[in-house]
C-alpha positions in Angstrom: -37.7 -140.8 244.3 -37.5 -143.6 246.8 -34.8 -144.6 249.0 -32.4 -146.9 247.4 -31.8 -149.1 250.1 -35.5 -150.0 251.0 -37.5 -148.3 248.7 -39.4 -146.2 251.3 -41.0 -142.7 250.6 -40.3 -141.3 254.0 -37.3 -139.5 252.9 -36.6 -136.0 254.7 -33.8 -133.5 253.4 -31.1 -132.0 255.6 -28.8 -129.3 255.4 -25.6 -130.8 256.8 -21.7 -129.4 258.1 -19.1 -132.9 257.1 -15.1 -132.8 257.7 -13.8 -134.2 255.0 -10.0 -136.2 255.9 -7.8 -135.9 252.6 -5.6 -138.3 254.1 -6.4 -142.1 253.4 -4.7 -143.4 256.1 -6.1 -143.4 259.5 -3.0 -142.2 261.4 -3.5 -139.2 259.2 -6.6 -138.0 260.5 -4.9 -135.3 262.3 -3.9 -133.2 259.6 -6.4 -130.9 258.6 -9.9 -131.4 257.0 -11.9 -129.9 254.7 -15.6 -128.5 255.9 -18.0 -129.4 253.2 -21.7 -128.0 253.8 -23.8 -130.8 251.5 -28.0 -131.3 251.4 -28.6 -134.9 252.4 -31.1 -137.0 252.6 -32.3 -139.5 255.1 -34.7 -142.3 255.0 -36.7 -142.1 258.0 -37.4 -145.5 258.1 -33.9 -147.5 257.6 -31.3 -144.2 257.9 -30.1 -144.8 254.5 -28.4 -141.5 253.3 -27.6 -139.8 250.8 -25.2 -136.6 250.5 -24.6 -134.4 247.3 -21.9 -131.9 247.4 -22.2 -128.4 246.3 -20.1 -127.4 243.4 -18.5 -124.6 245.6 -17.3 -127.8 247.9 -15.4 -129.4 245.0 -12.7 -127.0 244.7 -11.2 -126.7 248.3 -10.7 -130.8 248.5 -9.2 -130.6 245.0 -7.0 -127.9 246.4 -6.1 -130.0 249.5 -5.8 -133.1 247.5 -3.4 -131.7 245.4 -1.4 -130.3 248.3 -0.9 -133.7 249.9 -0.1 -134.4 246.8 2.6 -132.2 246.7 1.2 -130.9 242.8 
């Protein structure tokens, strides 16, 4: 599959650490984060990425979500 942005093949795939902010705000970015552990991809020609979240991920930012939340 080609990169979306500029339709290169030179694509290489990445195992990646991301902290995730619940908060929207930006004065909120001192609370706590969540650390997600996605594959991504980069273009190696215009650094296009693209990230895909394991499915273990999605329950710890639905858990911290809904703790903001106050649910």
């Amino acid at each position: 599959m080609p990169c979306s942005a500029c339709n290169s093949q030179n694509l290489r795939k990445f195992g990646s650490e991301i902290a995730i902010h619940v908060e929207e705000r930006i004065n909120d970015l001192t609370k706590p984060h969540v650390f997600v552990f996605p594959k991504i991809t980069i273009c190696m020609d215009c650094g296009h990425m693209h990230a895909q979240l394991n499915e273990s991920d999605l329950p710890a930012l639905l858990q911290e979500k809904a703790k903001r939340q106050g649910i």
